[in-house]
C-alpha positions as CSV (number, residue, x, y, z in Angstrom):
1,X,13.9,117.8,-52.9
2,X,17.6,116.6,-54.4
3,X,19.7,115.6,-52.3
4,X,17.3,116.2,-48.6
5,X,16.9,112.7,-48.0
6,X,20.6,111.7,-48.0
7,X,21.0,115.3,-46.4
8,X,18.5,114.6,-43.8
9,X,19.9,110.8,-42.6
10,X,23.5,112.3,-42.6
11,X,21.9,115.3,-40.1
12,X,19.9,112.6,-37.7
13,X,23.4,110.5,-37.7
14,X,25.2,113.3,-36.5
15,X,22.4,114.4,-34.4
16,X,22.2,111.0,-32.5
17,X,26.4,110.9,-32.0
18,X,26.1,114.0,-30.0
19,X,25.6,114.9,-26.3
20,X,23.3,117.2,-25.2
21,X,26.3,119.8,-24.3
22,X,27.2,119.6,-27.9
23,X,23.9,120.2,-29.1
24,X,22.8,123.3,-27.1
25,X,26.8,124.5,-28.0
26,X,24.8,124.2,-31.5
27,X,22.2,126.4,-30.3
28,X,19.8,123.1,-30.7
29,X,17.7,122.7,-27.7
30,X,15.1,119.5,-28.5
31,X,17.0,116.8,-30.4
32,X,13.6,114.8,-30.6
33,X,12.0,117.8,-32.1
34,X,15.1,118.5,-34.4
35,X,15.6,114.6,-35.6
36,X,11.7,114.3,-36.2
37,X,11.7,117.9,-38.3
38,X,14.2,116.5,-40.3
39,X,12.3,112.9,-40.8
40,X,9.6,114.8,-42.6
41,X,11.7,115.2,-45.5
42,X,12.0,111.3,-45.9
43,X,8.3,111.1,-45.2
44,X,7.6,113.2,-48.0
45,X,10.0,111.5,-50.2
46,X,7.9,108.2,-49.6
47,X,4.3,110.1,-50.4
48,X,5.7,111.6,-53.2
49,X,7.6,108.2,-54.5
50,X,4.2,106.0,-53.1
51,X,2.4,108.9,-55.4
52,X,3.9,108.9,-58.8
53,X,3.8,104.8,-58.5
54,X,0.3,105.0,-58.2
55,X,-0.2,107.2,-60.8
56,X,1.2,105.4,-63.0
57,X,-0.8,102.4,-62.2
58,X,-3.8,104.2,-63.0
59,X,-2.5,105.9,-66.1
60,X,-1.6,102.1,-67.4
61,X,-5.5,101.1,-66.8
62,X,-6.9,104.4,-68.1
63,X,-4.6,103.8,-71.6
64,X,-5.7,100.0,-71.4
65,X,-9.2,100.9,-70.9
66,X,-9.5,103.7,-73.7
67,X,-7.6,101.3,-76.2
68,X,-10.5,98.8,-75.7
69,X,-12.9,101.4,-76.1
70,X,-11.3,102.6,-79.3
71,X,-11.5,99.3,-81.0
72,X,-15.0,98.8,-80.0
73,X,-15.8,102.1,-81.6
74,X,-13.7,101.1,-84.6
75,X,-15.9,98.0,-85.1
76,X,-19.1,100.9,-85.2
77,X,-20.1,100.6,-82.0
78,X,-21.2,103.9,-80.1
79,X,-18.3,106.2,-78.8
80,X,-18.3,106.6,-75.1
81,X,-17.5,109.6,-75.4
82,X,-20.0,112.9,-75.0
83,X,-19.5,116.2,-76.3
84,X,-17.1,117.3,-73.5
85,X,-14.6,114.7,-74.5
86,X,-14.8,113.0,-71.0
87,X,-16.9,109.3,-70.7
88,X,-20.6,109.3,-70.1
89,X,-22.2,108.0,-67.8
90,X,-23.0,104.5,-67.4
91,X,-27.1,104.6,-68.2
92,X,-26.9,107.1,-71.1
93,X,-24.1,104.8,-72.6
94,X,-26.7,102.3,-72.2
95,X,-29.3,104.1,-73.7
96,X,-27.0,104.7,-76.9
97,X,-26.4,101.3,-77.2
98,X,-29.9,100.6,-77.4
99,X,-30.8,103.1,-79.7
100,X,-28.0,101.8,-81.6
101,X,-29.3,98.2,-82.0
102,X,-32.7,99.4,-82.8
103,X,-31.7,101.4,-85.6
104,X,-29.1,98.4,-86.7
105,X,-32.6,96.0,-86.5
106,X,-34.5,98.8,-88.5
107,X,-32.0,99.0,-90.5
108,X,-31.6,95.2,-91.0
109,X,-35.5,94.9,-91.7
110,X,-36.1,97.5,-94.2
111,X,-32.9,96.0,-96.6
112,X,-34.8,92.6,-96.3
113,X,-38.1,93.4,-97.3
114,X,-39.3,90.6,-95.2
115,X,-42.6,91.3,-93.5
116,X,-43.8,87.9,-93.2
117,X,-42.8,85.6,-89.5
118,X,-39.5,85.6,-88.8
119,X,-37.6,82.3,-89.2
120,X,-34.9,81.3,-86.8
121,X,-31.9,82.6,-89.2
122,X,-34.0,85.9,-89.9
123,X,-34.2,86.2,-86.0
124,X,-30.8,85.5,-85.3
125,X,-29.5,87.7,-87.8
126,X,-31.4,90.5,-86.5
127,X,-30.3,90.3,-83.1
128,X,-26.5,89.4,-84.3
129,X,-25.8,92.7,-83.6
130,X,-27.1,92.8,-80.2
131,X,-25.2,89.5,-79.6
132,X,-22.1,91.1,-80.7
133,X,-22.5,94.6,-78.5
134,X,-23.2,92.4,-75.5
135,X,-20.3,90.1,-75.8
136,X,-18.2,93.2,-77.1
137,X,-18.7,95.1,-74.0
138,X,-18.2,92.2,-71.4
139,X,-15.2,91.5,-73.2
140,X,-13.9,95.3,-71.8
141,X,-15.3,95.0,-68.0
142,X,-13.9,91.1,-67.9
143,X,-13.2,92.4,-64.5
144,X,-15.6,94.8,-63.1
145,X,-14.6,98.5,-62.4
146,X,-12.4,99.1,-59.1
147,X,-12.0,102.6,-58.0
148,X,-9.8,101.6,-54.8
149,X,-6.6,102.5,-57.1
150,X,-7.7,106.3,-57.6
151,X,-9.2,106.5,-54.0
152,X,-5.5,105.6,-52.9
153,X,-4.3,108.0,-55.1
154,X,-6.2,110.9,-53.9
155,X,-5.6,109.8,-50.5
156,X,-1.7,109.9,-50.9
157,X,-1.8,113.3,-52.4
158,X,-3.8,114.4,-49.1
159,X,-1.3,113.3,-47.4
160,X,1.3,115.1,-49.6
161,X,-0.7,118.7,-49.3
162,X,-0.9,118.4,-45.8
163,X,3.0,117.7,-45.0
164,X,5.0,120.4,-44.5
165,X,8.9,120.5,-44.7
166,X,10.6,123.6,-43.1
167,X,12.1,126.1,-45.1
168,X,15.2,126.3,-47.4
169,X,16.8,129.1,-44.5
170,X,16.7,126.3,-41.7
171,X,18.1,123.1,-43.6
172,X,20.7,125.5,-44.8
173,X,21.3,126.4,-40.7
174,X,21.8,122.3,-40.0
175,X,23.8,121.9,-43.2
176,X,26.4,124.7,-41.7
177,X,26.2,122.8,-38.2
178,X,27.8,119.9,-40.0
């Protein structure tokens, strides 16, 4: 797109300083029609701009996000991650962080050799693990999950896909006519 937008407000100036002899002397018969053919181009300059913004915002929280996730997983919690490489979902992360803290309490329990009541520290120190996931992993949501940002996103880019800008033969016909 280059240069269209300046092209295209240089064109509608020109078109609006003309009379409507002068236009059809230009072959141009609908100045409306011309002037709003010619506003596309600085419509799709806007989606496109409005679009690369956006994705940039959600490329920020996606990089913010997964550098939380890393440390947790450096600290030996669970990876979010499934075989695919992508995050799973919500309930079978769950379910490996249970199985987690059950294998860290079995684990915990058969070191100690305790089989007797549990005291309070005993207790606490078995479930100091779960203490720690659950604070670990509020920590990362400390604002819950908002999908409005990539719904924009993917709205914008509808938009983009369905705007059309006329071909490289006609601007080239209104560039001559200046």
């Amino acid at each position: 797109m280059g240069q269209m937008p300046e092209q295209a407000n240089r064109l509608i100036h020109f078109l609006n300083n003309k009379t409507s002899e002068e236009l059809e002397a230009l072959d141009i018969r609908y100045r409306i029609g011309t002037i709003l053919d010619i506003k596309r181009v600085l419509t799709m300059r806007t989606l496109m701009q409005n679009l690369d913004r956006r994705c940039e915002d959600m490329q920020v929280e996606i990089d913010s996000f997964t550098d939380k996730f890393t440390v947790l997983h450096q600290k030996g919690l669970p990876s979010p991650l499934g075989d695919n490489d992508h995050l799973i979902k919500h309930k079978d992360y769950i379910h490996k962080l249970n199985t987690y803290v059950v294998n860290q309490a079995n684990a915990y329990s058969s070191t100690s050799g305790e089989r007797a009541l549990p005291s309070g520290q005993s207790l606490y120190d078995s479930l100091e693990s779960l203490f720690y996931i659950e604070h670990e992993v509020k920590h990362l949501f400390t604002i819950p999950p908002n999908f409005f940002r990539y719904i924009e996103t993917d709205e914008t880019l509808r938009k983009l896909q369905r705007h059309k800008i006329l071909g490289p033969e006609w601007w080239q016909s209104m560039l001559e006519i200046l």
